[in-house]
N, C-alpha and C positions, 0 to 999 in steps of 0.2 A: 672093781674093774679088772676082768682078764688083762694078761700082757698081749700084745700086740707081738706079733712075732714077723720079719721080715721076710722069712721065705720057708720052705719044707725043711725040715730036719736040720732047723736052728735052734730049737728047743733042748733036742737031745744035744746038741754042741755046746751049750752052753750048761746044762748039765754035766757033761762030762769033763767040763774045766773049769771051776767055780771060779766066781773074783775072788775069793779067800786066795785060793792056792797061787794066782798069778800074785797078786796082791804081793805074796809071800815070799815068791822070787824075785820080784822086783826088790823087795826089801834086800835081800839077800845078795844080789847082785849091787848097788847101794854102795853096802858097809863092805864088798870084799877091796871094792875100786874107791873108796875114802872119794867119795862123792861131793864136788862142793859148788854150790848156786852165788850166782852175783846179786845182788839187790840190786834193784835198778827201776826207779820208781816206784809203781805198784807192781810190781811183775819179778821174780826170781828165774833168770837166766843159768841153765843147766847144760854145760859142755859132757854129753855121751857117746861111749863107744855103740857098737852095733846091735850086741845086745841086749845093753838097755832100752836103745832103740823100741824095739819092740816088744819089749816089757811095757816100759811106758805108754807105747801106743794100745794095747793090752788091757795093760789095767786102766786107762782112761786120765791120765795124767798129763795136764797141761797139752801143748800145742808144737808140733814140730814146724820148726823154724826154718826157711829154705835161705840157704847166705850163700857168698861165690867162694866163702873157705873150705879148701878142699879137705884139711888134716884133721876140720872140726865137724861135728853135730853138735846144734842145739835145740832143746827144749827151751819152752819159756812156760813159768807155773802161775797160776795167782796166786794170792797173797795164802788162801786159806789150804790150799795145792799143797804148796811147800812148804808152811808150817804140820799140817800134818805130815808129810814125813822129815821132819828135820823133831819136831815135840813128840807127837805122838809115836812114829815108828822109828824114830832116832835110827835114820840111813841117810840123813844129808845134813852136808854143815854149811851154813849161809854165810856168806863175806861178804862185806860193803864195799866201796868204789875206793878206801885206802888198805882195801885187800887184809884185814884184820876183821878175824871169824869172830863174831857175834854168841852169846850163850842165849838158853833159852828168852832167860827175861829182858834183857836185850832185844832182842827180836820181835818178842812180844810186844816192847813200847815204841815200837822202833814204826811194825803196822798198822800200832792203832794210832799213834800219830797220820801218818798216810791214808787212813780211813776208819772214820769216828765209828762206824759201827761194825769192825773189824771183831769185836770179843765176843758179841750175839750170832754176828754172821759163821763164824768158825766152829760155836758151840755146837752150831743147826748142821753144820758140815761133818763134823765130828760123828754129829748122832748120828747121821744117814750111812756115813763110808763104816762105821765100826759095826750098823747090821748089813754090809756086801751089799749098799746099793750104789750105782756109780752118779757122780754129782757135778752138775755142769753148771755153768750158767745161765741162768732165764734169761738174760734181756730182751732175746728176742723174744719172747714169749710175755714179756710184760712182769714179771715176777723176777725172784732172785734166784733161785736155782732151777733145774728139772733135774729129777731122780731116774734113773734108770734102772731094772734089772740085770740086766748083761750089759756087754759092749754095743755101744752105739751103730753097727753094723750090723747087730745081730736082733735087738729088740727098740723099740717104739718109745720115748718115754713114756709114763705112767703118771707121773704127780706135777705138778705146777708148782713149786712151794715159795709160799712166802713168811718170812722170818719177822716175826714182831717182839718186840721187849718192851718191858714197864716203862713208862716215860714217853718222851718225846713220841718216839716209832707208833707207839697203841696212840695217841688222840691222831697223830695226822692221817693213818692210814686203816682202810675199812671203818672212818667210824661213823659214815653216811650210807645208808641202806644202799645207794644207788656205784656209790664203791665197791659192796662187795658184789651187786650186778652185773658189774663191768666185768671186775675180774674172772669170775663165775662162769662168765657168759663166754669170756677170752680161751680162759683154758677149754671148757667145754668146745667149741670151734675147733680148737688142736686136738680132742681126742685126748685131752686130760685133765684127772681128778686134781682139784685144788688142795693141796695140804700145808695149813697152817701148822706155823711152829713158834709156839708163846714160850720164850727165852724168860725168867725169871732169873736175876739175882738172888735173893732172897736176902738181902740188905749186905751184899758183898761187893766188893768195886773192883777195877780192872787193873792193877796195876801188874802186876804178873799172873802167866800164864796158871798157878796153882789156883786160884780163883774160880775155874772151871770146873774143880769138883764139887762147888756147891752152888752152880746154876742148875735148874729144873729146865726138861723141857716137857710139855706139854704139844701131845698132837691131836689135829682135828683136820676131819676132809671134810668137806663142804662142797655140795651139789647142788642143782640147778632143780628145784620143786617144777615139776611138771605137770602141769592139774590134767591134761587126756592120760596120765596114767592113773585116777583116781576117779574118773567120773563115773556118777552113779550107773548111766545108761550101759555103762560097758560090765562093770556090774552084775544089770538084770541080766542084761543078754548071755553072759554064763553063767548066771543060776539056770536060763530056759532048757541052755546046751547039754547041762550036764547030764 
């Protein structure tokens, strides 16, 4: 599937400033300003100045929050948002509600307490943001995440993805031909490809985050078989043409 590009010389825009390089800055900007998010629920609340501002909005991170405090911005991340950069790009430090900063595995047990499939769901986040592609949430879309090539202003999502692991997640979900129908059928309606991601442990458990260098992922897109692109008669008629 080409990307979907939203207007003339969007492509070359988005060329010309990769998500790596913002990615970078944002990083960068982070660690100079000792960066530090609230837990608060499912959700990691993030007090920024101006230029984070829109870095984060840039690189596609979490949701700007409109409040009536004037001295503050914030961001609010989800859970998989903010552990990647607090784990993986170590630019933010997470504090709980008695305001005492959390270390990684902490943190770690701390989300997957607050959502049981927090370790699979992260892995799949992980894979997608470490090759530059930007990762949202599905729900509208009926899936867990959507992938993007650029910034949400500039290109189309591209993938629909849903995140499956051994156990529970594989027998309930797609294991009826008319599941993966549905969903097949859903993306396709929005203009995009389904991409499955089968999360393996490999007989490793979740208790901290070092755990994650010995799950596998496994990708597969899956389309919609359309038999008038296969029928015989279309076929003959360009053997006659040619």
């Amino acid at each position: 599937m080409e990307p979907r590009w939203k207007g003339k010389g969007f492509k070359a825009k988005a060329l010309a400033e990769p998500m790596s390089k913002i990615v970078s800055q944002l990083r960068s900007s982070l660690i100079l300003s000792n960066a530090h998010g609230l837990l608060v629920s499912c959700s990691v609340l993030v007090a920024v100045e101006g230029e984070q501002i829109d870095l984060l909005n840039r690189a596609c991170f979490g949701s700007h929050m409109i409040t009536a405090e004037k001295d503050k911005e914030w961001f609010q991340l989800g859970l998989e948002e903010a552990f990647y950069l607090c784990y993986s790009l170590k630019c933010l430090t997470v504090v709980s509600d008695d305001n005492c900063s959390k270390d990684d595995v902490e943190l770690w047990q701390c989300m997957s307490s607050k959502k049981s499939t927090f370790p699979e769901y992260y892995k799949a986040y992980y894979h997608l943001r470490t090759k530059n592609w930007v990762v949202k949430s599905g729900s509208n879309y009926g899936v867990d995440f959507v992938a993007y090539r650029h910034h949400l202003s500039l290109v189309h999502a591209e993938y629909a993805v849903l995140v499956l692991s051994e156990g529970e997640d594989e027998v309930n979900r797609l294991r009826l031909w008319s599941d993966l129908h549905c969903t097949t059928r859903l993306s396709g309606s929005v203009v995009k490809m389904l991409l499955v991601l089968k999360i393996t442990k490999n007989g490793n458990g979740a208790a901290s985050p070092a755990c994650l260098e010995n799950y596998s992922v496994v990708e597969r897109t899956i389309a919609r078989w359309r038999p008038e692109r296969c029928r015989e008669d279309d076929m003959v008629v360009g053997k006659r043409t040619e």
